[in-house]
C-alpha positions in Angstrom: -4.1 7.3 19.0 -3.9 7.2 15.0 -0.8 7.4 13.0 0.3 9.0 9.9 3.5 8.3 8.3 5.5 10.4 6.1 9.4 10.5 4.5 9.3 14.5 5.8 10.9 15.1 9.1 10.3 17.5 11.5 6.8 18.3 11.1 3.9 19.8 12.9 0.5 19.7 11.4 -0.3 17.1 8.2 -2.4 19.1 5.7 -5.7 17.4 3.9 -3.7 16.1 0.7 -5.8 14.9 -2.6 -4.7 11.1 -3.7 -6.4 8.5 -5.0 -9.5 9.2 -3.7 -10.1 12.6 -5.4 -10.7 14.6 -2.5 -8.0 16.4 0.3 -7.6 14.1 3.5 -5.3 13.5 5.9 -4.8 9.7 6.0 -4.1 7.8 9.4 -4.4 4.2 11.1 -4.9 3.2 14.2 -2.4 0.4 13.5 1.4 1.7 13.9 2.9 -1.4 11.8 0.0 -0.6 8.8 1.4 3.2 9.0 5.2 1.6 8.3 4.4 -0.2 5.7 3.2 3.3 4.0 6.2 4.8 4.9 7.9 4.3 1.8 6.4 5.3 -1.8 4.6 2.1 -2.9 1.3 1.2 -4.7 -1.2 -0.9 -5.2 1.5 -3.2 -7.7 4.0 -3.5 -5.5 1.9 -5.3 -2.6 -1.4 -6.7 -1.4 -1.3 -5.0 2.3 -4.5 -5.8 4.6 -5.8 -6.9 8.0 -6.1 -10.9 9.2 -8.8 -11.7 10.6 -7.1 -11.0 14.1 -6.2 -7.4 12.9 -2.5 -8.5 12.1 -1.2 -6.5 9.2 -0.6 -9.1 6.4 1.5 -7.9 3.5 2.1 -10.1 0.0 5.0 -9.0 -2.4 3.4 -8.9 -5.6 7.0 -9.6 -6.9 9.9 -11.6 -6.1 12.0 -8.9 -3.0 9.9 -6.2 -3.6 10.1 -5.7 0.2 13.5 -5.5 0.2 13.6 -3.0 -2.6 11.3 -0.9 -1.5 12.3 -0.7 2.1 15.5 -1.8 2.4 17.9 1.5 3.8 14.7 4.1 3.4 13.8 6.2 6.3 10.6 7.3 7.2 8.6 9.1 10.4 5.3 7.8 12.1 3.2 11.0 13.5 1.2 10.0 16.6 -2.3 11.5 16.2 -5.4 12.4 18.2 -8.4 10.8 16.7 -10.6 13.7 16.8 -11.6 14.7 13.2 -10.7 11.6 11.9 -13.4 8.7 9.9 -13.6 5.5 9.3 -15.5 3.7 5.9 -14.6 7.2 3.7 -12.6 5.1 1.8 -12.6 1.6 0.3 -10.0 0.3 2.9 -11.3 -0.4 6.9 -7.8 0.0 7.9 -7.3 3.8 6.7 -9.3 6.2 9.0 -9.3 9.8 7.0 -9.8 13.8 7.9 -10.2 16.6 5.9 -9.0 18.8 7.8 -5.3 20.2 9.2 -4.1 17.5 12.2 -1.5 18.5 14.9 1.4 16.1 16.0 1.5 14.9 19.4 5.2 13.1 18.7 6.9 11.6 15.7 8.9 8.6 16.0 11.8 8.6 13.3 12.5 4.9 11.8 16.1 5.1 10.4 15.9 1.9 8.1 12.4 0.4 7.7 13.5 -3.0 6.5 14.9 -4.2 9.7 12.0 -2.7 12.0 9.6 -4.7 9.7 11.6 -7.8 10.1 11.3 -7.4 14.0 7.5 -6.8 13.6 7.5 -10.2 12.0 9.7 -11.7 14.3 7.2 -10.6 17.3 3.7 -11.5 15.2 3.1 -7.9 14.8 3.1 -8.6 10.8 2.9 -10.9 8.4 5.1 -11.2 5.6 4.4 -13.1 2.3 7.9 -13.1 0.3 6.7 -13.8 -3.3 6.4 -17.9 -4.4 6.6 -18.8 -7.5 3.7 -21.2 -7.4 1.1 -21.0 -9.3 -1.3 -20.6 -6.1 0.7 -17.8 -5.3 0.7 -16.0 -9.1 -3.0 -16.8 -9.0 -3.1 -14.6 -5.8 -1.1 -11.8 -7.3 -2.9 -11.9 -11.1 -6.2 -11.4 -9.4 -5.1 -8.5 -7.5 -3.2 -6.7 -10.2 -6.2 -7.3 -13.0 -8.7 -5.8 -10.7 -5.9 -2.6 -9.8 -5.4 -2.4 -13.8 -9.4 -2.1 -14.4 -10.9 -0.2 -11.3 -8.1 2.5 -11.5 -7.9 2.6 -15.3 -4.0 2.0 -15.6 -4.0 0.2 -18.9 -3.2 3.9 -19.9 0.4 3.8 -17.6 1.3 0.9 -18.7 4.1 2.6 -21.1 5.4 5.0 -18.4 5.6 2.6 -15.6 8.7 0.3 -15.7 7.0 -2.2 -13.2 3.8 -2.9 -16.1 7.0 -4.3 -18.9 9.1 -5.7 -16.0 6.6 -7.6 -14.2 3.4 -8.0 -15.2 3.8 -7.8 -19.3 1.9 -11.2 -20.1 -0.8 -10.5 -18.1 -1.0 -7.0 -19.6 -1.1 -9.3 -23.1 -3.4 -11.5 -21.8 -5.8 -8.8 -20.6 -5.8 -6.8 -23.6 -6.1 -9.6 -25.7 -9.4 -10.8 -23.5 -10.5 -7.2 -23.9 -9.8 -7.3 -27.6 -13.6 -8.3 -28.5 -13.1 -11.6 -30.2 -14.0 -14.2 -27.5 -17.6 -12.6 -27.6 -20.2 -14.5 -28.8 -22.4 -13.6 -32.0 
């Protein structure tokens, strides 16, 4: 079984969408606790989310209670899936299995407030959770991430419509452009 998560209730087919990936797919995972941490809207610079090496979902708040902001009190259904039609490695992600084509619900599951079910996922080592540190380790951890989501999706341009680039992440913006300013290259 696959899931797909979505803040619509009540439906009964998921139509190929275009996101980040250019072209119209249905996204799904054959994870449940990855498809709740998607159930709210939430990017790349709000959290690190990915697999352990044991296939436990492991999410890192790329700020100080971004979990709690995002997911405190928001609602959210998991569709249950077949996996016909569905691939894995279209995408950058091994945890995100994709179809381009229309998908039928077997059964939704609604999740009334999506903080507390991801606390119990924690509690019973379904999940992960990295609260944000403020150690350098940590910011180290984070910097790397968001640099690499700033280049390879070319969000330097968003940085003056996005309220998370000035609340969060200004001096590394600074830094970055500075670095990208020309003037530490040689000759």
């Amino acid at each position: 079984m696959l899931y797909h998560v979505s803040n619509i209730s009540g439906l009964k087919s998921i139509e190929p969408r275009s996101s980040t990936h250019g072209k119209p797919y249905v996204y799904a995972a054959d994870n449940f606790v990855i498809s709740l941490l998607f159930g709210v809207r939430q990017d790349d610079f709000d959290f690190i989310i990915d697999l352990n090496n044991d296939g436990v979902p492991e999410i890192y708040e790329c700020y100080e209670d971004a979990l709690v902001l995002h997911y405190k009190e928001k609602q959210c259904s998991v569709y249950r899936l077949k996996d016909s039609g569905f691939l894995k490695g279209q995408t950058s992600w091994d945890a995100e299995l994709v179809s381009e084509h229309t998908t039928y619900v077997e059964s939704e599951t609604v999740i009334k407030d999506l903080y507390p079910r991801l606390m119990e996922e924690e509690a019973d080592d379904n999940l992960i959770i990295h609260r944000y540190e403020n150690t350098i380790e940590y910011k180290h951890l984070v910097s790397m991430h968001i640099v690499d989501r700033l280049i390879r999706f070319n969000a330097m341009k968003y940085i003056e419509f996005d309220e998370r680039f000035q609340k969060y992440y200004s001096k590394l913006i600074q830094g970055l452009n500075d670095l990208m300013s020309g003037h530490y290259l040689n000759g």
